[in-house]
N, C-alpha and C positions, 0 to 999 in steps of 0.2 A: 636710727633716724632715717638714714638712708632708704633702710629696705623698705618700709614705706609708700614705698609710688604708687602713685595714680594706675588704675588700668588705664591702656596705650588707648588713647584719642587721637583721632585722623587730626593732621596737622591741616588747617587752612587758614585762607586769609579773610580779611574780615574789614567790608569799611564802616568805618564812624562819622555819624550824622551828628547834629543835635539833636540834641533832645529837653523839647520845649512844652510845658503844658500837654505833656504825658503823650505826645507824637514826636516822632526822628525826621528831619526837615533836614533840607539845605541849606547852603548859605544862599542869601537874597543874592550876591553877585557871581555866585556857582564857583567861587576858586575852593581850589583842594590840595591838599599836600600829600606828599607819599608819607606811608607809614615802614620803615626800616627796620628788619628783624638785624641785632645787632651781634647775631651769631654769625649769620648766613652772608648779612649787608644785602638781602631781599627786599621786593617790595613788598608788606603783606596784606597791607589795604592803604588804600585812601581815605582820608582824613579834611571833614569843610574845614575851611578856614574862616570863621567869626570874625567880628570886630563889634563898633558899638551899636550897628543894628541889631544885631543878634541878643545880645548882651537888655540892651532896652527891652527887647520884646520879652525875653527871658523874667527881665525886671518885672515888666506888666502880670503878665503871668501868676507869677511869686508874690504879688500884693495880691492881687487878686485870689489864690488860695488860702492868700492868710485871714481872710476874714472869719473862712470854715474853720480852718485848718485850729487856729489858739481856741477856737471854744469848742471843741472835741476833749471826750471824757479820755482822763489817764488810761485806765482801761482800756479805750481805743485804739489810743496811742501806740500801749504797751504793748498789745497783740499786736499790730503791724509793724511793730518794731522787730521780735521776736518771729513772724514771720519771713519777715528780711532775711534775718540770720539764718532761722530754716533753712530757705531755699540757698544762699550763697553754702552751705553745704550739701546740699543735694546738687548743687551744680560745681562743686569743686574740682572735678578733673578738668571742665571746661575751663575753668576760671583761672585754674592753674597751667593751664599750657598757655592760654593766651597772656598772663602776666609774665611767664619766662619767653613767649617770645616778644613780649616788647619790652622788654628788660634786660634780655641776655642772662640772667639768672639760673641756677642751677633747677631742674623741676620740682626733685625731693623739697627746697627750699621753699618752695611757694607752694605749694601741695601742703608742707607740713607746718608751716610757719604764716605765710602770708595771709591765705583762705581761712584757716581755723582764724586767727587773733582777728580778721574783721566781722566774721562769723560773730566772735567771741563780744567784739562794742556791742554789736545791736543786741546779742541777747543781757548784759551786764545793764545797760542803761533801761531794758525795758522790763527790768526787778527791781533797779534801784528807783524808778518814779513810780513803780507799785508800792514801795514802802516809805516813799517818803512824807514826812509830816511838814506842819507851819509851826513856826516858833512862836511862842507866846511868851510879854513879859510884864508879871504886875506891880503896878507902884502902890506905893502904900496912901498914895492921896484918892485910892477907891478908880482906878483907871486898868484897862488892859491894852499891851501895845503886842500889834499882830504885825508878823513878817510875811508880807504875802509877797510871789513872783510873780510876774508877767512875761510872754516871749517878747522879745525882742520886736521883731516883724521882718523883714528882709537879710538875711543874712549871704553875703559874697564867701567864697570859698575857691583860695588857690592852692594847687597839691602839686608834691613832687615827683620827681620818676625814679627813685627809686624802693620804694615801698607804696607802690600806687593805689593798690586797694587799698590796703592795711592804715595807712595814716588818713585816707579818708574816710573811712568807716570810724575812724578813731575821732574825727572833730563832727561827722555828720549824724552820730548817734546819738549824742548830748544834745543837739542840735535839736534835731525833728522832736525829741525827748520833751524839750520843752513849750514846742507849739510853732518854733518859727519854723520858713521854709527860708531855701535856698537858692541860689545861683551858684554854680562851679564850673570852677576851669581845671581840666585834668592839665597834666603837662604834656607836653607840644609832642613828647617822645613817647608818653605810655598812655592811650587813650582807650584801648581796647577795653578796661576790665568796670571801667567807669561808663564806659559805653553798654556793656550788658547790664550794670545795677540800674541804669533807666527802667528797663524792660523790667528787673526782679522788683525793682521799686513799686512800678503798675501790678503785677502780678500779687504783690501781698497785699494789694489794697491800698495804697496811699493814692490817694485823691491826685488826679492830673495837679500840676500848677507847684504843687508843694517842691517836689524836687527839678529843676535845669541843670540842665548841662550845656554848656559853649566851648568847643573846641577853635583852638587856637593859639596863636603868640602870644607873649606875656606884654610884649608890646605894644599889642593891638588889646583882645580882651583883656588880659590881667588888667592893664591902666584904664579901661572903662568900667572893670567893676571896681578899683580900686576909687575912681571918681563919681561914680555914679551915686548922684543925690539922695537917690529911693533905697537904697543900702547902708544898714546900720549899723554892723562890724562887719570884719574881716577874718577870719581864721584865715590864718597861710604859714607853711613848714617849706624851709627851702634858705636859699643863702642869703647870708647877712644884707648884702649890697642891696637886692633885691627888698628885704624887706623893708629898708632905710625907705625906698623908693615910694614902693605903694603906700608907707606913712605918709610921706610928704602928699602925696597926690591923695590920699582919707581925709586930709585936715579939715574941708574945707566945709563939713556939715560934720564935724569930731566923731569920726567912728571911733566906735573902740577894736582894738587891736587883742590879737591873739596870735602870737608869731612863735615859731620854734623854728631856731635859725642853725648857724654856722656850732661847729663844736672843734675843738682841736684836744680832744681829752687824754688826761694823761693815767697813766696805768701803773701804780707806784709798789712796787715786791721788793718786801723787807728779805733780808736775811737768814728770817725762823722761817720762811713760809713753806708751805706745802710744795715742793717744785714743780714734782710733777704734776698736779692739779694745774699750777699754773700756767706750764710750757700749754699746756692741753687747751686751756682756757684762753690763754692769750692768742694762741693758733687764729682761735674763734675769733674772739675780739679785734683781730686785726683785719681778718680774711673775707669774713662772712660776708655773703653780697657784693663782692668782688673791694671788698672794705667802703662800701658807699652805703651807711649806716650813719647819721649822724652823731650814733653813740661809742664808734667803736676807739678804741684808744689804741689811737694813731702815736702819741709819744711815749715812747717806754721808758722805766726809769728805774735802775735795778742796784742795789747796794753791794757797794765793789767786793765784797766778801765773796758773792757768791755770781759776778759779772759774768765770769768768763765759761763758769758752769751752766748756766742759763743762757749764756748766747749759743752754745756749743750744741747742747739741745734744742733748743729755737731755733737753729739755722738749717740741723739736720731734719725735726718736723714739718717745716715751709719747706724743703727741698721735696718732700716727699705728698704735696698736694697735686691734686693733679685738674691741668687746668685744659676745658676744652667742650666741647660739646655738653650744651647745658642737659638738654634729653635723655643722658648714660646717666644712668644711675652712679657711677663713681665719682662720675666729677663734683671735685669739692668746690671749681672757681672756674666762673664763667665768662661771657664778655660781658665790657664796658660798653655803655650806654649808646655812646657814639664817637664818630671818627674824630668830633671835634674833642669829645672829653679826653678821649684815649690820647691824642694827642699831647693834650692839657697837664696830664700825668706823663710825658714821657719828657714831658720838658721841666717838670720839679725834678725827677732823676736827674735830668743833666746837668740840673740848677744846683742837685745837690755834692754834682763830683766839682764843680766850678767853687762849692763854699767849702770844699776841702774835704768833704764826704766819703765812705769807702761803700762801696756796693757790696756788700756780705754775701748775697743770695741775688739772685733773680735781676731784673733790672731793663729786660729784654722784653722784645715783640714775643710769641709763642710761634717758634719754628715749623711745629707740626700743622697748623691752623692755616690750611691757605688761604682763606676769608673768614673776614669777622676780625674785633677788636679785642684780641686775648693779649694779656699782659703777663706775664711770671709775678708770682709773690716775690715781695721786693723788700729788706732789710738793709738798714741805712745805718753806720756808726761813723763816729769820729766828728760831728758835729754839735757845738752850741749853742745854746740858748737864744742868741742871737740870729741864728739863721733862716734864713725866708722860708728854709722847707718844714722848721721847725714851728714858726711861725703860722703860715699859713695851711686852709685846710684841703687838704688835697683831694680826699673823696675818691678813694682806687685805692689799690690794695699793696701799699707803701707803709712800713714804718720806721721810725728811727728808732735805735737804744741809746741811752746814755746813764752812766754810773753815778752812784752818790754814796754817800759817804753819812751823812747827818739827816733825822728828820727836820731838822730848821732847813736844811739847804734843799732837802728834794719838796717843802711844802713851799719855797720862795720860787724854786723851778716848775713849780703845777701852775705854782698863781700867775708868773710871769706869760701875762696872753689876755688880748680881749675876749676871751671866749672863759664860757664858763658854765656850759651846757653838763656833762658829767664828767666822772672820775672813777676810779677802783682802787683799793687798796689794800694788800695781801701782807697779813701778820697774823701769827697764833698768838700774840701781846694783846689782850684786847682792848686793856690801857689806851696803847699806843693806836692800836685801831682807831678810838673814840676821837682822840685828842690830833691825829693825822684830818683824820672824816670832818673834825668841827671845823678844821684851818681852810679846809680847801674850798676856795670859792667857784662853787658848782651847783647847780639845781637839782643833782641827783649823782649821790657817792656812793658805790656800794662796797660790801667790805666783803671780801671772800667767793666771789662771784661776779657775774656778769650778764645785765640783761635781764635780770630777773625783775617781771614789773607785778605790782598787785596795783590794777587798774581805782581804787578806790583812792587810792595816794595822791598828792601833787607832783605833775611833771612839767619841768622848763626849764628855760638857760637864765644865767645871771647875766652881767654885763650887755655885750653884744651877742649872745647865746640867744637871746627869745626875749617876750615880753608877754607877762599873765605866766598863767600855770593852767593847765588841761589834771582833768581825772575826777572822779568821783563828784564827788561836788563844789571843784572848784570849775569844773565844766559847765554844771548848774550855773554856776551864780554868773561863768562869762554869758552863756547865751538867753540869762533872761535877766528883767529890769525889779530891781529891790526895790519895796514899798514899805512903808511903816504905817498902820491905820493903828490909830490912837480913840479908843471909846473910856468915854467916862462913866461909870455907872453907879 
């Protein structure tokens, strides 16, 4: 995977306007915020800062293309869709330095993972409305009932920082798919890569107006596109609290909601399993993206048979990741987001030797790193169920193990959590696979792997994990309006 990399692109810095009715503008009262490379703790650009002038004009804007924009032929659509995607690979070394430098992410990472899978929405969505049909259904009293769609019209759009392309390409390609446009807010820390898809957006042909962009605080824009009248859902991936938030401030003209929220997922390895598949995989699972993956399984849970063998291994493969300059092709973990997150995580560590926790591995600043927010991979044991680190989702490259004994007791220890975004579970039993996978209240279980999505599928959390499902055509059905025409003939 590694070898991989991008040919070497001049590193620079880059600032971010909005981009409103297909031009990059200021903000109307000129304030701007520094944009922070969270390797370096540079400045790399300036960044406007929005609110809800910006946000309204945006609004204007995005009604206004949507009167073109929904009665334009699939066909139309499709090719500009698939244009998209084109160009976001033909410009993928760019796309990919500037997502690891406002990430902190490894570059192979975002080069091989990031760029391709948003690449991969726009071209998936603009084949899947090339083939898709109307349903028809006839009654026997001589009638036919047709299901026709409609778009939506306005659509708001908050993203997170750390898969900043990738999960917006993931809600904006369903999206444009079905005729509405948009308003979005990238997040406050990664605006760069959201800021060039303006420019790629015009460049394949999409009509000024359809797609906005508002940089800013979730404070300030999030809660005016969260309130704003003229906006008829919401897609937004990012933390629970948050999206409690912008519900509450949606109510008041009933958007509909598309949330994929907090996850605290558990990772559950039987006995018979493959081991070393799994040390390998759960490496991944824990690590990848400095473990700020909303899917990665943060709580480990391993059958006391085979505990000590698997910790032994897992302790010596996390010792031997190498964490540091995201740009070296070696490194497997890079820095966290910012000084505040870093922080955020060094204090569940403390939290977690305070609730009687043993630090296995890692646990520390990275000695080497004279700047920048680099954290050692961090293995946690001697804690239960009950515990605030076990509990809560920490989002950094932290996890705990704990042993079990029974599938009743490690499926009451999976459930025990508001969260219930995904799960994994490892057994050559495929019985016991089925029958583990049915119990576990999660939006998405997989058995024998990890991460493996086929875009066509339902994706989302249970509980407090999300609200709706994303993917093939459950994407359809959130961003346009079901109709039932009934003819009698």
């Amino acid at each position: 995977m590694k070898e991989d990399l991008p040919m070497a692109v001049k590193v620079k810095n880059m600032d971010c306007k909005h981009f409103i009715n297909g031009e990059y503008i200021s903000s109307v009262d000129n304030k701007s915020f520094d944009n922070i490379n969270p390797a370096t703790e540079e400045v790399i650009g300036q960044v406007e800062e929005g609110g809800a002038y910006e946000v309204d004009l945006a609004v204007k804007a995005a009604k206004n293309a949507f009167e073109t924009w929904k009665k334009s032929k699939v066909s139309e659509r499709a090719a500009i869709l698939r244009k998209i995607g084109d160009l976001l690979l033909e410009r993928k070394d760019e796309l990919a330095l500037l997502e690891t430098m406002d990430t902190g992410k490894p570059l192979w990472l975002s080069s091989n993972v990031d760029i391709p899978r948003a690449a991969g929405s726009f071209h998936f969505y603009a084949n899947f409305i090339s083939t898709m049909g109307t349903e028809a259904y006839p009654m026997e009293v001589g009638a036919m009932n047709f299901v026709v769609r409609r778009p939506l019209g306005v659509v708001g759009m908050i993203n997170p920082w750390n898969l900043p392309l990738l999960l917006l390409s993931a809600k904006l390609a369903p999206c444009l798919a079905m005729g509405n446009t948009v308003v979005l807010k990238p997040a406050r820390w990664t605006p760069m890569t959201a800021t060039l898809l303006g420019e790629i957006c015009k460049q394949a042909g999409l009509p000024d107006g359809v797609v906005n962009i508002v940089n800013g605080a979730g404070r300030t824009v999030g809660e005016a596109i969260a309130e704003h009248k003229d906006i008829r859902a919401i897609a937004f991936t990012g933390e629970t609290s948050t999206g409690k938030s912008i519900m509450r401030a949606g109510v008041s003209n009933l958007k509909r909601f598309s949330f994929e929220l907090g996850g605290k997922n558990p990772n559950i390895i039987f006995e018979d399993c493959d081991l070393e598949e799994v040390v390998e995989t759960t490496l991944r699972s824990s690590f990848i993206n400095q473990g700020a993956v909303c899917l990665c399984g943060s709580r480990i849970y391993v059958q006391r048979s085979i505990y000590d063998k698997f910790l032994e291994k897992f302790i010596s493969k996390t010792r031997e990741q190498i964490v540091g300059d995201p740009l070296e092709g070696n490194t497997n973990i890079g820095a966290l987001i910012s000084k505040q997150h870093y922080n955020r995580v060094l204090d569940y560590i403390e939290t977690a030797k305070k609730e009687g926790g043993t630090i296995e591995t890692g646990g520390n600043p990275v000695q080497s790193q004279e700047k920048g927010y680099f954290l050692e991979p961090t293995i946690i044991t001697g804690l239960d169920n009950s515990c605030q680190v076990i509990k809560e989702e920490i989002f950094g490259p932290v996890v705990t193990v704990q042993p079990f004994d029974t599938e009743e007791e490690v499926i009451s220890y999976a459930n025990d959590t508001h969260y219930g975004l995904s799960a994994s579970v490892w057994t050559k039993d495929s019985s016991r696979a089925f029958r583990v996978a049915h119990e576990i209240e999660a939006g998405l279980t997989w058995v024998n792997t990890w991460f493996l999505r086929d875009p066509r599928t339902p994706y989302g959390g249970e509980k407090q994990s999300g609200v709706g499902r994303q993917g093939g055509m459950f994407s359809i059905d959130f961003y346009s309006e079901v109709s039932t025409i009934c003819i009698k003939y």
